[in-house]
C-alpha positions, 0 to 999 in steps of 0.5 A: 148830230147828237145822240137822242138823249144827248145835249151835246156838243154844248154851245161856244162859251161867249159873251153876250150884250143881253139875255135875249141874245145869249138865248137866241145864239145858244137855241140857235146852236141846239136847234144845229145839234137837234135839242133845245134850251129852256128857261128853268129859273129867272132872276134880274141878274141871271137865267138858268137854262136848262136842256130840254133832255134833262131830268127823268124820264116821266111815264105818266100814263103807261102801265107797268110792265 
């Protein structure tokens, strides 16, 4: 299992026949390592993909210190 901040261990490289498998087979591996996938940027002929750990931790709503 991956540390909490962590999306490793990154999926297998592979070739896929369409998009939708490639998403399944690579949520299915994060699901495995407890994160996930999502779809930040969509073009016909690509996805961006991204993990759902990634970026800055936002704190909207909580007070500082």
């Amino acid at each position: 299992m991956s540390s909490p901040l962590s999306c490793d261990p990154l999926p297998p490289a592979a070739i896929y026949p369409d998009i939708s498998t490639a998403f399944a087979a690579i949520q299915a591996h994060a699901k495995d390592n407890g994160y996930a996938f999502i779809a930040r940027d969509r073009k016909p002929t690509r996805v961006l993909y991204l993990c759902d750990r990634a970026g800055k931790y936002d704190n909207k709503g909580k007070k500082a210190g």
